[in-house]
C-alpha positions in Angstrom: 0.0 0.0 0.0 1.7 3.2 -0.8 -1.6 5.7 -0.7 -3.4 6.7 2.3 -6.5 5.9 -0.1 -5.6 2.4 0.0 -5.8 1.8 4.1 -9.8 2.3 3.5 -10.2 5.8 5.3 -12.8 7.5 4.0 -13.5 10.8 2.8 -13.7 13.3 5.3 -10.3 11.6 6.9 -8.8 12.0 3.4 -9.6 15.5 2.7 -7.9 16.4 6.2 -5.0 14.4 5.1 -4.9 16.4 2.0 -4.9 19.9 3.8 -2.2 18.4 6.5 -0.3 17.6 3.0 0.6 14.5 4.0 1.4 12.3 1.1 2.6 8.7 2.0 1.7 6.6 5.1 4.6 5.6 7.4 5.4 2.3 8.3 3.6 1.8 11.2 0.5 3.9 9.7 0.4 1.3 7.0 0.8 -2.1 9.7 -1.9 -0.7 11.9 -4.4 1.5 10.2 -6.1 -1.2 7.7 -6.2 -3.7 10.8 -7.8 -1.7 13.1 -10.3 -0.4 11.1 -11.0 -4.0 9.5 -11.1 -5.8 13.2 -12.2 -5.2 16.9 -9.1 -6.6 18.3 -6.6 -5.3 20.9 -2.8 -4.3 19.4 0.1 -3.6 20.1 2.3 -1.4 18.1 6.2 -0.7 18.6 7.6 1.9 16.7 10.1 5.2 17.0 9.6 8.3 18.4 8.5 10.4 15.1 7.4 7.9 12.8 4.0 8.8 13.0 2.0 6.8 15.9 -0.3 9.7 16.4 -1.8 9.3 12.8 -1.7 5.5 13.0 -4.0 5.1 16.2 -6.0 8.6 15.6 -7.6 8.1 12.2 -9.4 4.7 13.0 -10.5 6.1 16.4 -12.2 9.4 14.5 -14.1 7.2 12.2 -15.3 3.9 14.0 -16.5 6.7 16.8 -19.7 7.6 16.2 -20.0 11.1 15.7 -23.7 11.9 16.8 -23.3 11.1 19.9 -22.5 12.8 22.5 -21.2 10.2 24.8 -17.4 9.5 25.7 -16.3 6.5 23.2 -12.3 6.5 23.3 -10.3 7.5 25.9 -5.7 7.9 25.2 -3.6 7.9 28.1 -0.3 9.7 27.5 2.8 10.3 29.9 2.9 14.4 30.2 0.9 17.5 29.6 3.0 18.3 26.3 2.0 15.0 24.6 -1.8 15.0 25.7 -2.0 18.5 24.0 0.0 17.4 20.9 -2.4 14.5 20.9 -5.5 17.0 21.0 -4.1 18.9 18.6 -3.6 16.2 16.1 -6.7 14.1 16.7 -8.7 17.9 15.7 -6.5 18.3 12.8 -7.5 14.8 11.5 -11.2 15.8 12.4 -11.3 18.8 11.3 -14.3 17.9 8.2 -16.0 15.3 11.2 -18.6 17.6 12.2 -19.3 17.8 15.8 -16.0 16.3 16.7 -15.4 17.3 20.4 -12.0 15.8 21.6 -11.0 17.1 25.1 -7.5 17.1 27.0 -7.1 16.9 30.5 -3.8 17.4 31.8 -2.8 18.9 35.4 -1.5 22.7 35.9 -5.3 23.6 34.4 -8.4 24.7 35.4 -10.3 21.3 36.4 -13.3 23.0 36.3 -13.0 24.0 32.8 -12.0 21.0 31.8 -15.3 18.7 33.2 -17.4 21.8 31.5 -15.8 20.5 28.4 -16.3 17.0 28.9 -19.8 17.6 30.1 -20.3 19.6 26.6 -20.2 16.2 25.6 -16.6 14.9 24.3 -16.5 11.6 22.3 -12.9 11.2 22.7 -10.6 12.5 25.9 -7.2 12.7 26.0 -5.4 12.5 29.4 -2.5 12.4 31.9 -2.9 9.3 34.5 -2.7 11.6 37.5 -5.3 14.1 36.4 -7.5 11.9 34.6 -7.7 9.6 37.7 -8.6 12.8 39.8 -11.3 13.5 37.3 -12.7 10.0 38.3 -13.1 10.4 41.0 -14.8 13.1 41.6 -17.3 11.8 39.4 -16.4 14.7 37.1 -15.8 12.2 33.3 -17.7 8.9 32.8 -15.8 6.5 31.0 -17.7 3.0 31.7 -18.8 3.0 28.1 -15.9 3.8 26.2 -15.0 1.7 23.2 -11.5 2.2 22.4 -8.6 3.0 24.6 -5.5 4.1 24.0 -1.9 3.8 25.7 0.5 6.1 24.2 4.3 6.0 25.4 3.4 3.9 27.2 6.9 2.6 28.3 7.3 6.0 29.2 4.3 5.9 31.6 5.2 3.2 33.4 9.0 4.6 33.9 7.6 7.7 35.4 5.4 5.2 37.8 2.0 5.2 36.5 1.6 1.9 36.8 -1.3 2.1 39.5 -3.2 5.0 37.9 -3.3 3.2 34.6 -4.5 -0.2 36.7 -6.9 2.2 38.3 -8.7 4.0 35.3 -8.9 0.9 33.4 -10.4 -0.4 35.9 -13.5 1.9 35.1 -13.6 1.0 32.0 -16.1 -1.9 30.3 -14.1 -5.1 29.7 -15.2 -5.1 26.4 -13.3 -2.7 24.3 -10.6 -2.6 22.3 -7.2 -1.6 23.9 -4.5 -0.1 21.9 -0.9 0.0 23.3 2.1 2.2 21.3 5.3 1.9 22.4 8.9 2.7 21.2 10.3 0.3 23.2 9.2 -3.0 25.1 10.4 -3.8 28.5 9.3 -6.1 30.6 6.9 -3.7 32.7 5.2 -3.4 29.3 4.6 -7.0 28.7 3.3 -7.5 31.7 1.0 -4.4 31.1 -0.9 -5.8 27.9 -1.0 -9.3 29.4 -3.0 -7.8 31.9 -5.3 -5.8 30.2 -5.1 -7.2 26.6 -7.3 -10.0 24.8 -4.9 -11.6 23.0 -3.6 -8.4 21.1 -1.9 -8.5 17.2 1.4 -7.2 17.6 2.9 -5.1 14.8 6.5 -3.9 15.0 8.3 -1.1 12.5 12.2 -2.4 12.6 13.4 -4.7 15.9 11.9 -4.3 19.2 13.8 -1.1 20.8 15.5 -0.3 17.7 16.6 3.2 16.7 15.6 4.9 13.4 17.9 4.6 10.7 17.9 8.1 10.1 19.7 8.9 13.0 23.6 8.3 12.9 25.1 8.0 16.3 28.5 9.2 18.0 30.0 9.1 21.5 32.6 11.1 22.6 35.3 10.3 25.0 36.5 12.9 27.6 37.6 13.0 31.6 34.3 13.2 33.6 35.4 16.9 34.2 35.8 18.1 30.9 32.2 17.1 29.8 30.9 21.1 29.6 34.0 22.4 28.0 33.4 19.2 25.5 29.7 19.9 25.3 30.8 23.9 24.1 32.8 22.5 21.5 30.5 20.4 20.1 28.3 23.0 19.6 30.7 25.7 18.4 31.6 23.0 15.5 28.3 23.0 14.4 27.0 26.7 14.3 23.8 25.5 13.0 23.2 23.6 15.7 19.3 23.0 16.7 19.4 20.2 19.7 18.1 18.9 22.9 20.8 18.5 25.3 19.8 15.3 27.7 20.6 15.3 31.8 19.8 12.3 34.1 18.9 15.2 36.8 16.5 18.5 37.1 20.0 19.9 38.9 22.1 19.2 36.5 19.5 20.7 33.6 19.0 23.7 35.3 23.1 24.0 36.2 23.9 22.8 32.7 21.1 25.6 30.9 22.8 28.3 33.5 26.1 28.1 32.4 25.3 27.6 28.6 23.4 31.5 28.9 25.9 32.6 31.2 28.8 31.5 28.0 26.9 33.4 25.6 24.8 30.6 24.1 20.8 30.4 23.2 19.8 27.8 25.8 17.2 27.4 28.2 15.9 24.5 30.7 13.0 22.4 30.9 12.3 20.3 34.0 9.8 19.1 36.3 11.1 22.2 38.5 9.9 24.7 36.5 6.1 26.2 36.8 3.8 25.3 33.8 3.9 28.8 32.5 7.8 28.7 32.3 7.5 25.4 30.8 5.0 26.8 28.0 7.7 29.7 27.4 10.3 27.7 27.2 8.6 25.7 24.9 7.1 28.4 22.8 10.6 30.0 22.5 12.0 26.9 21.1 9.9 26.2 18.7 10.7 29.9 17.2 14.2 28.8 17.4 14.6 31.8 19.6 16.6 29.1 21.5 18.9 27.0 20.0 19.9 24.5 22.7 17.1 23.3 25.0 18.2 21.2 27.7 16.1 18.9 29.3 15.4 15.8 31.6 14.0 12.8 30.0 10.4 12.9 31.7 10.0 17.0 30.5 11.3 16.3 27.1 8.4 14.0 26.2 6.0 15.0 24.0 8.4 17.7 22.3 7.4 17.4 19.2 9.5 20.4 17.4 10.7 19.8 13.0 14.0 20.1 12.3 15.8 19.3 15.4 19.3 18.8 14.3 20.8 16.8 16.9 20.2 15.4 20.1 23.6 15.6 23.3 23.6 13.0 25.8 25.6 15.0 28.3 24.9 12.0 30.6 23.3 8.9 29.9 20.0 7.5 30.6 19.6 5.4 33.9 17.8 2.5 31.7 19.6 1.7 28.0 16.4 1.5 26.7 15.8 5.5 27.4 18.0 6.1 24.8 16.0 4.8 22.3 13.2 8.0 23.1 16.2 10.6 23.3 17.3 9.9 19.8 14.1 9.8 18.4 13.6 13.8 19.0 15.9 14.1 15.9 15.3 12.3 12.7 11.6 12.7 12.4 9.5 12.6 9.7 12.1 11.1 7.1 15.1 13.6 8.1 18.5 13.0 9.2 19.8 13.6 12.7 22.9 13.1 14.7 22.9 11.4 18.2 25.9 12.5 20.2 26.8 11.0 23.6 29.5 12.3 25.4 31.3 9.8 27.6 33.7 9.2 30.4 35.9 6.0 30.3 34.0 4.2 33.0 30.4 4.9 31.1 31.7 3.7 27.5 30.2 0.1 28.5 27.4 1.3 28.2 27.5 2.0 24.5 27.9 -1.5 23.8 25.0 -2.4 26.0 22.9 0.2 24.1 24.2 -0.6 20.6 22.6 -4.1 21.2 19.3 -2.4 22.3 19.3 -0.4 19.0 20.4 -2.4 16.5 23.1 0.2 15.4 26.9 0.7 16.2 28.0 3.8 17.3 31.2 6.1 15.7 33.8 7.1 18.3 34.6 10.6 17.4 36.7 13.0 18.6 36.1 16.7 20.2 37.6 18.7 17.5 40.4 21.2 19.1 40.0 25.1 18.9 41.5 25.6 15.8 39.0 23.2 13.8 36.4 25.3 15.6 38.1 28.5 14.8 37.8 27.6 10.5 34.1 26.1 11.0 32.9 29.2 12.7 34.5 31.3 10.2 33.2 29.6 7.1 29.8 29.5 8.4 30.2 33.3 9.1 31.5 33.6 5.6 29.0 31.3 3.6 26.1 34.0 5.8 27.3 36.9 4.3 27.4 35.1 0.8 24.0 34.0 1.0 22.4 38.0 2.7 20.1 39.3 0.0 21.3 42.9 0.0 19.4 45.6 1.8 19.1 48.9 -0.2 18.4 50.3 2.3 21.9 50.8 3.1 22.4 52.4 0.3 23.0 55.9 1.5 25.6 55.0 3.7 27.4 53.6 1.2 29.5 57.1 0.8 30.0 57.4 4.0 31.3 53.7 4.7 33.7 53.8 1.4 35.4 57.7 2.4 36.3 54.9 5.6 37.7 52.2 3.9 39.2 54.5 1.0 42.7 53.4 1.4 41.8 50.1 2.3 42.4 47.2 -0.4 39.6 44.6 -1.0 42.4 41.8 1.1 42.8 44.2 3.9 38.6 45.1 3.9 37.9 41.1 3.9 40.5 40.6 7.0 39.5 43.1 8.9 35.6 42.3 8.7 36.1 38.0 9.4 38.6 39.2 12.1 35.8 40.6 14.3 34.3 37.0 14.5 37.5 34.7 14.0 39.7 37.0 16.5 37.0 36.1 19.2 37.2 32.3 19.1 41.5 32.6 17.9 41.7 34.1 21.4 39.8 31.9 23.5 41.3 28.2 22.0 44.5 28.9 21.0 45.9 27.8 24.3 43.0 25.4 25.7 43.9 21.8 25.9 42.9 18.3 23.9 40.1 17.0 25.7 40.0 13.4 24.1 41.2 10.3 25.6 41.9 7.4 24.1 39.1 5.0 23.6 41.4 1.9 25.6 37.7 -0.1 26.2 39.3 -1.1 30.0 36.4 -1.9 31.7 35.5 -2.5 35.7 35.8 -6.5 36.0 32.5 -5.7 38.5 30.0 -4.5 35.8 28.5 -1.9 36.9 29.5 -1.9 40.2 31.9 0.6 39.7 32.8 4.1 37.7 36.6 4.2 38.4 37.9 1.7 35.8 39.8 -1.4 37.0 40.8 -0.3 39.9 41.7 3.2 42.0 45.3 3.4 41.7 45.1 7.1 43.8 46.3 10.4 43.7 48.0 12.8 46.1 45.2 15.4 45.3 41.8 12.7 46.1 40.5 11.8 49.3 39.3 8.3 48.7 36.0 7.7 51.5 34.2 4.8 53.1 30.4 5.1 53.4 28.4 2.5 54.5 25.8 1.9 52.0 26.1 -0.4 49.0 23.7 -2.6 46.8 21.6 -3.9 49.4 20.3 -0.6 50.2 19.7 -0.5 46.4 22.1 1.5 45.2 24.7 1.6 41.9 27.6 3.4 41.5 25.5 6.1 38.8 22.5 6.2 42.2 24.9 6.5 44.8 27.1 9.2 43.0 23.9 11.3 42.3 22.7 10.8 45.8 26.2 12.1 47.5 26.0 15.3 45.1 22.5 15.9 46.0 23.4 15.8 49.3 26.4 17.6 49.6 25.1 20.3 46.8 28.0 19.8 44.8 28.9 19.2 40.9 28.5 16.2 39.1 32.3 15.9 38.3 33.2 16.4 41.9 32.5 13.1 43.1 34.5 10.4 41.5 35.9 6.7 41.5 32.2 5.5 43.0 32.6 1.7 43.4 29.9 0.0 44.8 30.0 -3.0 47.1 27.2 -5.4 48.7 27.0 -3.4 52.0 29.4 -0.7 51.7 30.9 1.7 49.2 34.1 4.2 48.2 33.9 7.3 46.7 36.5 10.1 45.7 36.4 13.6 46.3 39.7 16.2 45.8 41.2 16.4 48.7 39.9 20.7 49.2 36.3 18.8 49.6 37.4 16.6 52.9 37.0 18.4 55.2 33.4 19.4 54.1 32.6 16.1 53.3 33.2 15.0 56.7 31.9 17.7 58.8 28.6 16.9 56.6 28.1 13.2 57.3 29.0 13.7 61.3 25.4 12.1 62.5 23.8 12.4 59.3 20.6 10.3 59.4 19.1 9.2 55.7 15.5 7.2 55.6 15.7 6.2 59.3 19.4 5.1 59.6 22.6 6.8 60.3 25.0 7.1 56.8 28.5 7.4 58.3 31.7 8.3 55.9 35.3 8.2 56.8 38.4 8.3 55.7 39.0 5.1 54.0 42.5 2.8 52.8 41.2 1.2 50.1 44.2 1.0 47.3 41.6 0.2 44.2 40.8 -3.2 45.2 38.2 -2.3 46.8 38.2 -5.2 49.7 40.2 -3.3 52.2 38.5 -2.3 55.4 39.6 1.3 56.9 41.7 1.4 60.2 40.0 3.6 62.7 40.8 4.2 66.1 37.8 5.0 68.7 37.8 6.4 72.1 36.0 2.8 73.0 38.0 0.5 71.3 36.5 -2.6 68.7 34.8 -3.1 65.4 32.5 -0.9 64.0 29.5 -3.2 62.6 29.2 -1.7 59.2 25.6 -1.8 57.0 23.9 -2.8 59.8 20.3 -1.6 60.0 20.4 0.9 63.7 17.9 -0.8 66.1 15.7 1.5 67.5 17.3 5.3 67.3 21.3 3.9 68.0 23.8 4.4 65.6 25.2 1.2 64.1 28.6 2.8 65.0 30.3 5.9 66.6 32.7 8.7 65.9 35.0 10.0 69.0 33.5 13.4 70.2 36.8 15.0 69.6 36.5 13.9 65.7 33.0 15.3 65.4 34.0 18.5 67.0 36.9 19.1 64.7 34.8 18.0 61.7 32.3 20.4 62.7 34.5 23.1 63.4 36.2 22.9 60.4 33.2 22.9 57.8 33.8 24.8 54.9 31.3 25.7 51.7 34.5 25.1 49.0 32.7 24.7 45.6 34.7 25.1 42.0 33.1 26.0 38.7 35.3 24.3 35.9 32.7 26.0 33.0 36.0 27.7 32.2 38.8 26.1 30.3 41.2 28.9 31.4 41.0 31.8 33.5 38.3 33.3 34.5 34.8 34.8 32.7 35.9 37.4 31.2 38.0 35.1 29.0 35.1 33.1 27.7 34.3 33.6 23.7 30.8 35.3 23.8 28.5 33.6 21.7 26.8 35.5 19.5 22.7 35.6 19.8 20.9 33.9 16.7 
């Protein structure tokens, strides 16, 4: 079938189609449309980010509804407020020539009360957020015990931002028989288990391998020192003056850090996070899609449902928690038969996971490398120079041409074309003439414990770490990536300040520079997290890891480590004397390293786009 006339839609669908100027059906429009209109059956569908899902659920919904009616016949579930209005927006678009259409969204950070007058209006089809939509229910403000059709977009998605029990509790109101529809770019296990529980023996229909990226995105990784990931970050985007991207963090911290120091360097950026109000979010939002900002930085649950064209590429400052994440990042770029670049920019202890997400995607990744400040220095002055090539004159300066030439009188055409590229080229010549290589070498020597553990094969030291004990490990569920972003949290520091996190059963080590002891220890002197007292000292370890520290105590013995405190007693004790010079000696050291050499006023001002 290569017509959207041949999947059986029928005319008013078609004439939409036509206005929308949609031509061929994608892949996973052409699998699913003719099937669901021909058949009451459940499905599920996996297919990327971008390749049309919307289109492939929406059209037969809009015509095996019946229209007349006033009564609530389909009901789509998606993951945040962004997507349910996209959704909405789409599903009128396709209805626009279905008279008396009414398709409502609910979404939280809106009036409730203008959203049940809508539904009360009489909407035949509702999209929704879990958490509003099961606030909706009850209070008795939407009735959906006779809905037909229901859908569950992202709904991987959904169940990693743990709506598992609001989906199981709005289904729940809904009639047994029905068909459920279930779209998903990727299929964990919590998805399985999902459509085994609510499906009838569904058809499943998948566009390329389960979890695999589009081929039109090509995929990088970078290799750089944990603490040179912003400077590399700057560089990647000064190579590509173009640039139009989503920039990835695992953290709303780290986004909103990240976005700071971006705008603070000169560059278009701005933040989007669960942090944020939903009027800043809307801004943010808004401002992208005018490409007013050029890098948008955002956490993985805000960035669903960003549906913006011509996204050129897509950072990973930091990896996903779950490989299968990836999948959804990458498919912001690439979309609707374009190219796109992936870029992932990676520390030696994190490049095992590339291998773990190339076999999730079905694709290899290219190992690249950060292109030093002279390559930077040509690009940005041949894009520069193919800008002014390309201007359409404005006559309107013609009557300053006299003016401008009486300047340049005794100035030869040479001298005139050196002097005008200097202004930009002279501003990035200065700033990475002296700044440093920031790749290492791509030696694949990976931590024999999985992982367990970010610092390589082993810890081997330095005369400028502190290397700690802390006595947490796996069994209080955490991994090296958890723990590390639990210890910056706590101690409000950067991501690259904590280091060399290996991760034991029932205890852990951890590396700070040696300025940050002192405040590291005053900070966990009785600090109590979830119930139980988190004690870090001073530890021994040499890299293998196994070595217990050697403490002295007023009292004399064995501290029982991991232990779970009984009652409100510590599982172990610091002398007094310790605690008082910890305390006494707290200090609020932080360091910015958003500079590659001296301080801000040497930074290259970006110029606004």
């Amino acid at each position: 079938m290569s017509t959207f006339q041949d999947l059986g839609l029928n005319d008013d669908l078609l004439h939409a189609i036509t206005d929308l100027g949609f031509e061929t059906p994608s892949d996973v429009q052409t699998k699913a449309i003719p099937i669901l209109l021909e058949k009451d059956t459940d499905l599920v569908a996996l297919a990327q980010t971008g390749t049309g899902k919307t289109a492939a659920f929406g059209f037969p919904m809009l015509q095996k509804i019946n229209i007349d009616s006033r009564t609530t016949q389909g009901l789509i579930l998606s993951p945040t407020r962004e997507l349910c209005l996209q959704i909405t927006n789409e599903m009128k678009q396709y209805g626009k020539y279905c008279k008396g259409l009414n398709v409502v969204a609910i979404y939280g950070g809106a009036s409730i009360t203008d959203q049940a007058r809508e539904v009360k209006r009489g909407a035949q089809i509702i999209v929704a957020t879990p958490g509003r939509m099961k606030d909706m229910i009850s209070r008795r403000l939407v009735d959906i015990s006779k809905i037909e059709f229901s859908v569950l977009d992202e709904a991987d998605e959904m169940l990693n931002m743990g709506f598992k029990e609001d989906i199981t509790d709005i289904l729940s109101h809904t009639p047994e028989e029905k068909n459920t529809w279930l779209f998903s770019a990727t299929m964990p296990r919590e998805v399985s288990n999902i459509a085994k529980k609510f499906m009838n023996s569904p058809i499943e229909i998948t566009v390329g391998n389960k979890n695999e990226s589009t081929n039109q995105v090509s995929h990088e990784y970078y290799l750089v020192n944990a603490r040179d990931r912003y400077q590399a970050l700057k560089r990647l985007s000064d190579a590509n003056p173009d640039i139009f991207s989503v920039i990835f963090c695992r953290t709303k911290r780290d986004t909103q850090k990240v976005a700071e120091n971006l705008i603070e360097d000169g560059y278009s950026a701005g933040a989007l996070h669960g942090d944020l109000s939903q009027n800043q979010r809307d801004l943010v939002m808004k401002s992208f899609r005018n490409k007013q900002i050029q890098m948008l930085v955002a956490t993985d649950v805000a960035a669903r449902g960003i549906d913006v064209d011509n996204i050129t590429h897509v950072i990973n400052y930091q990896l996903p928690d779950e490989p299968e994440t990836y999948t959804h990042r990458s498919g912001r770029t690439g979309r609707a038969g374009k190219t796109g670049i992936s870029m992932v920019i990676v520390s030696k202890s994190e490049v095992r996971k590339i291998k773990s997400i190339e076999r999730i995607i079905n694709q290899k990744f290219e190992h690249k490398e950060i292109p030093d400040g002279m390559e930077i220095c040509e690009v940005q002055l041949m894009s520069l120079a193919n800008k002014i090539h390309n201007t359409e004159v404005n006559h309107e300066i013609d009557k300053y041409l006299t003016s401008i030439n009486e300047l340049f009188e005794d100035t030869s055409k040479d001298e005139l074309i050196k002097k005008f590229f200097s202004v930009e080229f002279t501003r990035f010549f200065n700033y990475y003439q002296k700044t440093k290589n920031l790749n290492v070498s791509d030696s694949r020597d990976y931590d024999r414990g999985g992982e367990r553990s970010e610092g390589g094969r082993g810890y081997r030291g330095s005369s400028n770490d502190s290397r700690y004990f802390i006595n947490v490990g796996r069994k209080d569920g955490y991994d090296w990536m958890k723990l590390k972003d639990f210890l910056k949290e706590v101690l409000d520091l950067g991501r690259d300040d904590v280091f060399k996190v290996d991760v034991k059963e029932s205890f852990s080590f951890f590396n700070t520079e040696k300025t940050l002891q002192e405040k590291v220890l005053a900070f966990f002197t009785d600090f109590k997290h979830d119930g139980r007292f988190v004690n870090v000292e001073i530890s021994e370890d040499k890299g293998r890891g196994t070595s217990r520290n050697k403490r002295r105590r007023d009292g004399g013995g064995d501290r029982r480590r991991d232990s779970k405190p009984r009652g409100d007693r510590r599982s172990g004790s610091r002398s007094d004397g310790n605690r008082s010079d910890r305390r006494s000696s707290s200090s609020n050291e932080s360091r910015s390293r958003r500079s590659e050499s001296g301080s801000n006023s040497s930074r290259p001002r970006r110029s606004r786009r």
